[in-house]
C-alpha positions in Angstrom: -7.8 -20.9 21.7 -6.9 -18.6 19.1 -9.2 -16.1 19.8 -7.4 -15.3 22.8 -4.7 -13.4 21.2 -7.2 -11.3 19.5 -9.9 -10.7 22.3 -7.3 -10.5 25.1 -5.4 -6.8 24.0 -8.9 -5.5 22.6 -11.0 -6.3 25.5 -7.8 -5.1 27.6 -8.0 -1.9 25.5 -11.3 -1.1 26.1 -11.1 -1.8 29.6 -8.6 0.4 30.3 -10.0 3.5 28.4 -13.3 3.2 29.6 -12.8 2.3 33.6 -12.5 5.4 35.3 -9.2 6.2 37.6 -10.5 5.7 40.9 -10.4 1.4 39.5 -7.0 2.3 37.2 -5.2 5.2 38.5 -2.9 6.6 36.1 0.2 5.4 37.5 -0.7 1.9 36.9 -2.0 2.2 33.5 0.9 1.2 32.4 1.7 -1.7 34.6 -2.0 -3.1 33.6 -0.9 -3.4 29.7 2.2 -4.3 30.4 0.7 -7.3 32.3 -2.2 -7.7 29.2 0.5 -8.2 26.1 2.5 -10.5 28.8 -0.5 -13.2 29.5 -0.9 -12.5 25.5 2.7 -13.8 24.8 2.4 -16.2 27.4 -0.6 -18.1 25.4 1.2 -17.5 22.3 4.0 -19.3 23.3 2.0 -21.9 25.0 0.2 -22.2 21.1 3.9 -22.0 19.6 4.8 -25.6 21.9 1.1 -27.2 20.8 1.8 -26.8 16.8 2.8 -29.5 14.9 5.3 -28.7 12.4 4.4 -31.9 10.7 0.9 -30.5 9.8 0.7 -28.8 6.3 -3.1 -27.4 6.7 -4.4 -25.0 9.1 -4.1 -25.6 12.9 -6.2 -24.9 16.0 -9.3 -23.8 13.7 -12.1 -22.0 15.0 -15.6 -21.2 12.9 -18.8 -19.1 14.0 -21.6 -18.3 11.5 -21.8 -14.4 11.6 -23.1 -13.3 8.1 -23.9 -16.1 5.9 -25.8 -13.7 3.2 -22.4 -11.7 3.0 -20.8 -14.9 3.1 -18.4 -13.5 6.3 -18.3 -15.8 8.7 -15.7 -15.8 11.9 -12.9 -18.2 10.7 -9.8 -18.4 12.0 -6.7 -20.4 11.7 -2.9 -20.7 11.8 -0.2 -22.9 10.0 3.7 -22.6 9.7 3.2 -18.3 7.8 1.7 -17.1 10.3 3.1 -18.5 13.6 5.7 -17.0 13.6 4.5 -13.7 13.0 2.0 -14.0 15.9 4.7 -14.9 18.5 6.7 -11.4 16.9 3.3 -9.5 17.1 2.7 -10.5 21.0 6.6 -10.4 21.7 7.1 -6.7 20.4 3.8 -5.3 21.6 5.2 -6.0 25.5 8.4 -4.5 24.4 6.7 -1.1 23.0 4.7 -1.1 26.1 8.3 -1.9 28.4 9.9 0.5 26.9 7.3 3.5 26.8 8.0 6.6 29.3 6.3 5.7 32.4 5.5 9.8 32.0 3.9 9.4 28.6 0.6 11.7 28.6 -2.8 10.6 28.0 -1.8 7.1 29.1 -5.2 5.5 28.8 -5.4 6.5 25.3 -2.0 5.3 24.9 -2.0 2.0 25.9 -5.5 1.2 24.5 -4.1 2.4 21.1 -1.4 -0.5 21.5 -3.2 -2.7 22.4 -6.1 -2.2 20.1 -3.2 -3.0 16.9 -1.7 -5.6 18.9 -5.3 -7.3 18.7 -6.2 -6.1 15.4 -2.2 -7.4 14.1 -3.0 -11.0 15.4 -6.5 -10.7 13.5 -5.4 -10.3 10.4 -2.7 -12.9 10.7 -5.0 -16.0 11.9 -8.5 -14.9 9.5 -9.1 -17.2 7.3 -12.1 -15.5 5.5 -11.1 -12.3 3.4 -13.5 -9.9 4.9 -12.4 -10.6 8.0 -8.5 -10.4 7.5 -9.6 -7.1 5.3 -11.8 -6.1 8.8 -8.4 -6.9 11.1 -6.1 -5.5 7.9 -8.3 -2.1 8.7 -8.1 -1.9 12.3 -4.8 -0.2 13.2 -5.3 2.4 10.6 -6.4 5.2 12.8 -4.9 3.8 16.1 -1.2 3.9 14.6 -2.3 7.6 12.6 -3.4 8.3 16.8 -0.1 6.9 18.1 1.8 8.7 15.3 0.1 12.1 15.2 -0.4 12.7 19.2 3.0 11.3 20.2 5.0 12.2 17.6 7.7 14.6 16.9 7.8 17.8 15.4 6.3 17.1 11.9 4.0 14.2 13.4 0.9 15.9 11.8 2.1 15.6 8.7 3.8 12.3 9.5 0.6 10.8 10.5 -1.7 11.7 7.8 0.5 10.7 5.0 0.8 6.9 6.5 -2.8 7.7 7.0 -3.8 8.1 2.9 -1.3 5.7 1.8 -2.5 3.3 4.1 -6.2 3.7 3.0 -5.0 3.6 -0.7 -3.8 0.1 0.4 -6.2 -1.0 1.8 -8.3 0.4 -1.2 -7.0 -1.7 -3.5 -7.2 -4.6 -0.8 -10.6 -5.0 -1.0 -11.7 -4.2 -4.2 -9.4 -7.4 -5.5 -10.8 -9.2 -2.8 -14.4 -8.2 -3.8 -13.3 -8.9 -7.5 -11.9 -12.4 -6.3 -15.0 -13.5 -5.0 -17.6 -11.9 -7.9 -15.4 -13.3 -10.6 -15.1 -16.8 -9.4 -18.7 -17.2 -8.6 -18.0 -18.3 -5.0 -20.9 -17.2 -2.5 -18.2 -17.2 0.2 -15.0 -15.2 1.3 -13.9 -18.5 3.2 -10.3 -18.6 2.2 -10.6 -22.3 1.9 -13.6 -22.1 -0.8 -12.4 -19.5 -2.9 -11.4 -21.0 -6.3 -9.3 -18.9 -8.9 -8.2 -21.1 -11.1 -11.8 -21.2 -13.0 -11.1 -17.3 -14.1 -9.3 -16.4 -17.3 -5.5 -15.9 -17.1 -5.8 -12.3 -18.4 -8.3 -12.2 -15.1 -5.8 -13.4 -13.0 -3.2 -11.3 -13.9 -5.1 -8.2 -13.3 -6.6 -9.6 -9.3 -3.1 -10.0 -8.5 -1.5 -7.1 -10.0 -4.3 -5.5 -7.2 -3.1 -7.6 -4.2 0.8 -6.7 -5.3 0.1 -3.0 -5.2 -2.0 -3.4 -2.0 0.3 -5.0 -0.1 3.4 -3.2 -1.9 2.6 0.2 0.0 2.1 -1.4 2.9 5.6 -3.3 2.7 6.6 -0.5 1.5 8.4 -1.0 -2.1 9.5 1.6 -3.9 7.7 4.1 -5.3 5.0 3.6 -2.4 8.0 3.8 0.4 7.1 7.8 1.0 5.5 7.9 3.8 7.8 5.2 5.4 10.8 7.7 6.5 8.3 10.4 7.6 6.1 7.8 9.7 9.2 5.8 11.3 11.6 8.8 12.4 8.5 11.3 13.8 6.7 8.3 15.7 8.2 7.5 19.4 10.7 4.7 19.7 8.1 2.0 20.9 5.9 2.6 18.3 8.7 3.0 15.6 9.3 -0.7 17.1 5.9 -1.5 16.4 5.6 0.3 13.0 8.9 -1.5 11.4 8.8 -4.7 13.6 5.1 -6.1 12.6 3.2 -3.9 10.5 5.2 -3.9 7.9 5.2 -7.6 7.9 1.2 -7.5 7.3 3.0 -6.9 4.1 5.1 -9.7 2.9 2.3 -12.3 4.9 -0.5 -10.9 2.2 1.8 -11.3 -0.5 2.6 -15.0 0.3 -0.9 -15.8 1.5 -3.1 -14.1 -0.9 -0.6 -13.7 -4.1 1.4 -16.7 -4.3 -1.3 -18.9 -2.6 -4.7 -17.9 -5.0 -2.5 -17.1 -8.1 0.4 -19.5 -8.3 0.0 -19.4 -12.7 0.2 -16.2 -12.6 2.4 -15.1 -10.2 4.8 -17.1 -11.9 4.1 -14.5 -14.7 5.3 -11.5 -12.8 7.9 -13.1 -10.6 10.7 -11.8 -12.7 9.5 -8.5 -12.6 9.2 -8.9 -8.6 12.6 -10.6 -8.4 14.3 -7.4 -10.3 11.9 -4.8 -8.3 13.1 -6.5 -4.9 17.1 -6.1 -6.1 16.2 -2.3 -7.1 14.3 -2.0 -3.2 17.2 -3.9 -2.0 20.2 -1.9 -3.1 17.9 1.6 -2.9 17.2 1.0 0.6 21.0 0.6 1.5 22.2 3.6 -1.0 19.9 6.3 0.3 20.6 4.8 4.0 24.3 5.4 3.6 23.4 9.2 2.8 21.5 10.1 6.0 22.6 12.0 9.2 19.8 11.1 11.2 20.6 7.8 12.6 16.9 7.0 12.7 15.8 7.4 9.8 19.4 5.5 8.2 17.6 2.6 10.2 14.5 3.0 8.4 16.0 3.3 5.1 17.5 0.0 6.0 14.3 -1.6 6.5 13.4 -0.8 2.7 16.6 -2.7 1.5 15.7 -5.5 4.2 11.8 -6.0 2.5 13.3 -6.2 -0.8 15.2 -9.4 -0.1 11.6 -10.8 1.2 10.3 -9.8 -2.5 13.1 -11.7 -3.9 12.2 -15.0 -2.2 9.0 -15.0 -2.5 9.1 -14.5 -6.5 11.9 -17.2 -6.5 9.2 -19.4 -4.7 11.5 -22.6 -3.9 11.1 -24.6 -1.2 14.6 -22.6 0.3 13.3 -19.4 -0.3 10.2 -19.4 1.2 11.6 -20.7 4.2 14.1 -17.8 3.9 11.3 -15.2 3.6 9.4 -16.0 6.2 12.6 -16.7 8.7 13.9 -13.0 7.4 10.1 -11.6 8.1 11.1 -12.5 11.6 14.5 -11.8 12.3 13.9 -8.2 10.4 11.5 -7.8 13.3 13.6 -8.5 16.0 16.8 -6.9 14.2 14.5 -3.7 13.6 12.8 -3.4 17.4 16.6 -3.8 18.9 17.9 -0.6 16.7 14.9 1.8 17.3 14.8 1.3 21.3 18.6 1.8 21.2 18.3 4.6 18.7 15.9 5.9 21.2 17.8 5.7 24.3 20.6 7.0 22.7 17.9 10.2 21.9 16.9 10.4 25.3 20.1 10.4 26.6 22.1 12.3 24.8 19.5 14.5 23.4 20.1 14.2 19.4 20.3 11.5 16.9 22.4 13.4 14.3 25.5 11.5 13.2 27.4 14.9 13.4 27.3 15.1 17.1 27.5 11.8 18.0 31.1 10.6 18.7 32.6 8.7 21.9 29.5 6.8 23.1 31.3 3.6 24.0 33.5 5.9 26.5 33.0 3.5 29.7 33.4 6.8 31.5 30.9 9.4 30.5 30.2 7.6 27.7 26.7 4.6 27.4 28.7 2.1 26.6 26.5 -1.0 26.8 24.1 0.8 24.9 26.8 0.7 22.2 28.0 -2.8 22.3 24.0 -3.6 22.0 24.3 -1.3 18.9 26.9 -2.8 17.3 25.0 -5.9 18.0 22.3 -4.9 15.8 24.0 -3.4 13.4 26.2 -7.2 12.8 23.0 -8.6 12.6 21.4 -6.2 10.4 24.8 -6.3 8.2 24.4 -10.0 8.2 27.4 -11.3 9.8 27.9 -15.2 10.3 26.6 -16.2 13.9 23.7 -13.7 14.1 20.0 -14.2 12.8 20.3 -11.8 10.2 22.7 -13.7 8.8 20.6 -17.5 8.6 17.7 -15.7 7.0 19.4 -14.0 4.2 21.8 -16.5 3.4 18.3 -19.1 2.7 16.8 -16.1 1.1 20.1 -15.9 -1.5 21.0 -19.7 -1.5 17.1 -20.5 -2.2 17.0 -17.5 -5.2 19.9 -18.1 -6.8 19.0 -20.7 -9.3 15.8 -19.1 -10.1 17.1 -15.3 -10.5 20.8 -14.9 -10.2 21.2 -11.2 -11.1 19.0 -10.3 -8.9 20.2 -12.5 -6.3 23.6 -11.2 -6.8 22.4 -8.0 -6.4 20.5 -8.3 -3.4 24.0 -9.7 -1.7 25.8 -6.4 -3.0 23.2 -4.8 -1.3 24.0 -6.4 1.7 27.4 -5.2 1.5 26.1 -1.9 1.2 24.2 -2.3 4.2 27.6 -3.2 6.5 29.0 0.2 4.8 26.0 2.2 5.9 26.3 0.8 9.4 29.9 1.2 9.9 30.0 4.7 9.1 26.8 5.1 12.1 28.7 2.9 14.3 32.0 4.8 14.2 30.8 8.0 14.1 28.4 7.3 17.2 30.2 4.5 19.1 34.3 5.6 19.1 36.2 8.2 19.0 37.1 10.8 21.5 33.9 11.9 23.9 33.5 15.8 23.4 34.8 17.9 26.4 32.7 20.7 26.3 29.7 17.7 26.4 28.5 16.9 30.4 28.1 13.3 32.0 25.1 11.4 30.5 22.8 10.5 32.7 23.4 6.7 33.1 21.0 4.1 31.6 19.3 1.7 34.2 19.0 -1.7 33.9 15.8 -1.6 33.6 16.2 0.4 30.5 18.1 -2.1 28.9 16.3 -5.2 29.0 14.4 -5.2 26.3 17.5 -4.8 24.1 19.0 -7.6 26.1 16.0 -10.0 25.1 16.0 -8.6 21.7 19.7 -9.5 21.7 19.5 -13.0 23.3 17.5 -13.8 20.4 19.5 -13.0 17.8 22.1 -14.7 19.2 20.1 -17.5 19.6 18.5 -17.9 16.6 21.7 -17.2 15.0 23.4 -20.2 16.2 20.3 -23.1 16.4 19.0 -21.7 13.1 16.9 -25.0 13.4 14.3 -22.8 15.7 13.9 -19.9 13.2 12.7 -22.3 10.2 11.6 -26.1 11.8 8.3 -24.1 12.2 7.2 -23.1 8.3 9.5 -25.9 6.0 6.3 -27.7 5.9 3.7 -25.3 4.7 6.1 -23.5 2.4 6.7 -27.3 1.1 3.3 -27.2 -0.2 2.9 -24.2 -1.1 5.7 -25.0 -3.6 3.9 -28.2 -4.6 0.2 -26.3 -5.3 2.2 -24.6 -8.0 1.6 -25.8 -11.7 4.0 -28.2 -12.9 4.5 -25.3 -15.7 5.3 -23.1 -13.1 8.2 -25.0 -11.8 9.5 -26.4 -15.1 9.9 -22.7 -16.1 12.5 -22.2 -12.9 15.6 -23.1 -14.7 19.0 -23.7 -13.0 22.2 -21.4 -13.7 24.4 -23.6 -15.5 
């Protein structure tokens, strides 16, 4: 069953790159993917209405011996951290491919690119061996250096090979801990299930994970590793901005959780304030170098820094509230993120710039795209975390579930949210009102069909903003014990603010 959301976009990929045009002309390339990532999100949803929230282990499970001298073996699984994640994966990969210019060249390589990461995203979300996630973790390195450096903007070379090193650095430092896990402990297995860490020293410990934090830190990104986040975001296309922003990043915060918190709960508890305080600096970094830019793009992808750091915060605070928090934030960042880079894009293809000094009068009903605006004021509530939205239910778990563990850094992390409002009021009233330039010709108008992937994106916000139930009902129960598999040490040390 699982298998499908893996095999599905990869077989598709290759399918569609190596069948010659007379079978898939190039005007319905597109169409053909399009139709691929929609059966895939189809079965993910029919997988999403099969799991049992009651269940704390591993769901729909699937093993083949592969390599038993290696000890990898094809294991897969999912449970309330990853679910989610694979119904965003499957979700945003048909809205990249929606929202892609039907024009785009060298569609074959394209489309397989896409779906090649969709396949390779979903991968690393359900293995439950450490090879193979560190295979799937691998596999949309040079597809999404492809996507970035062919499709790109002006600097997309250099955009492209900088995510391309700090990527490979991560995943660097991915395996070797992994490959140090497994040596250490004596296990003749990367099974996730047999692996058993609490036999090496603390000292041990502390080192494996401080590997796994960096790893997964540049791929977040935290600061300092956030460098090539900025670069990569702004010169990549809109659709694959979604896709860089919307799930990658999130292979992230899922290693973190899975691998950090889950094989080192003793010491993790060590470095948890250090990660609590380094989230609150991300945090309120993020929103002050956002408030600063001009290019409305990359003030998005600043604000996706700030955003991760609140997931950092949770998961060192590692209560029962807060990891629910984290992984509902993990999602709603997604969706928050994919609704402001296809506006910011039709916004770019509209009206031919995204600088904040020649943007004014966009909600003019007239000449103006004013639906485009109200759906970007939209994301921007959500994003600022007003009461009624998504963005809103996550962070308010994420500070409610932190606060008795780390209040400064708590209280920080909701400053920075109030930075994040300022940031996106200055965007939306230099872009959205005001008076509409004279000199400045009609826009060309934006087609419904242009819209509607904002208008799902928005739905769900909305949604998920007032039944909150749906966003968390689905991972209270594997963040439960999670919590519980920590040392009674561990939790004893988590005092309340009195």
């Amino acid at each position: 069953m699982l298998s499908v959301l893996i095999w599905l976009p990869i077989i598709g990929a290759a399918i569609i790159g190596i069948l010659p045009d007379t079978i898939i002309p190039k005007n319905r390339i597109r169409l053909v993917s399009l139709t691929i990532a929609f059966v895939a999100l189809l079965w993910n949803s029919f997988i999403l209405l099969k799991f049992d929230i009651n269940s704390q282990g591993m769901q729909f499970q699937e093993y083949l011996p592969w390599n038993e001298t290696l000890g990898l073996n094809y294991q897969l699984g999912v449970d309330g951290l990853s679910i989610l994640m694979l119904i965003l994966n499957s979700l945003l990969t048909w809205i990249a491919i929606y929202s892609s210019n039907e024009n785009t060249q060298r569609p074959k390589l394209f489309y397989s690119l896409i779906l090649l990461v969709s396949g390779g995203v979903a991968g690393a979300f359900l293995a439950q061996n450490l090879l193979f996630f560190f295979l799937f973790y691998e596999l949309e390195l040079i597809p999404f250096y492809l996507l970035i450096s062919i499709w790109g903007g002006e600097k997309r070379a250099y955009a492209g090979m900088k995510f391309l090193i700090y990527t490979a650095v991560s995943g660097a430092f991915i395996l070797a801990t992994f490959l140090g896990i497994v040596w250490l402990s004596g296990s003749h297995s990367f099974a996730l299930d047999t692996v058993n860490t609490q036999n090496l020293s603390a000292g041990m410990q502390l080192i494996l994970l401080i590997g796994i934090i960096l790893g997964f830190g540049i791929k977040i990104p935290l600061i300092p590793f956030h460098t090539w986040l900025p670069d990569a975001y702004v010169e990549a296309s809109a659709p694959i901005a979604i896709l860089l922003g919307g799930i990658l990043a999130k292979l992230g915060t899922y290693g973190l959780l899975r691998f950090g918190l889950g094989l080192f709960p003793q010491a993790w508890n060590v470095v948890a304030p250090t990660l609590a305080i380094w989230g609150a600096i991300s945090a309120i970094y993020g929103a002050v170098v956002a408030i600063a830019q001009k290019d409305i793009k990359r003030m998005v992808a600043y604000s996706s820094i700030g955003h991760m750091g609140y997931i950092l915060l949770a998961a060192a605070s590692s209560t029962n509230l807060a990891l629910v928090g984290a992984v509902a934030q993990m999602f709603s960042h997604g969706l928050i993120l994919a609704i402001l880079f296809h506006l910011v894009g039709l916004v770019e293809t509209k009206v031919g710039t995204r600088e904040l000094d020649k943007l004014n009068g966009l909600m003019s009903p007239i000449r103006g795209l004013p639906i485009v605006s109200a759906l970007l004021v939209l994301g921007g509530m959500a994003s600022a975390g007003i009461p009624g939205l998504t963005g809103f239910i996550a962070e308010f778990i994420v500070f409610q579930g932190s606060f008795s563990t780390f209040p400064i850094p708590t209280l920080l992390c909701v400053a920075s949210s109030g930075l994040t409002a300022v940031y996106f009021v200055i965007l939306l009233n230099r872009t959205c009102f005001g008076r509409l330039n004279n000199d400045l010709a009609y826009y060309p108008r934006v087609v419904w069909a242009e819209k509607i992937p904002a208008l799902i994106l928005a739905s769900l916000i909305i949604f998920l903003g007032v039944q909150p139930t749906w966003l968390v009902r689905w991972s209270e129960t594997t963040t439960t014990a999670m919590v519980a598999a920590i040392p009674e040490k561990t939790v004893i040390s988590q005092v309340p603010l009195k």
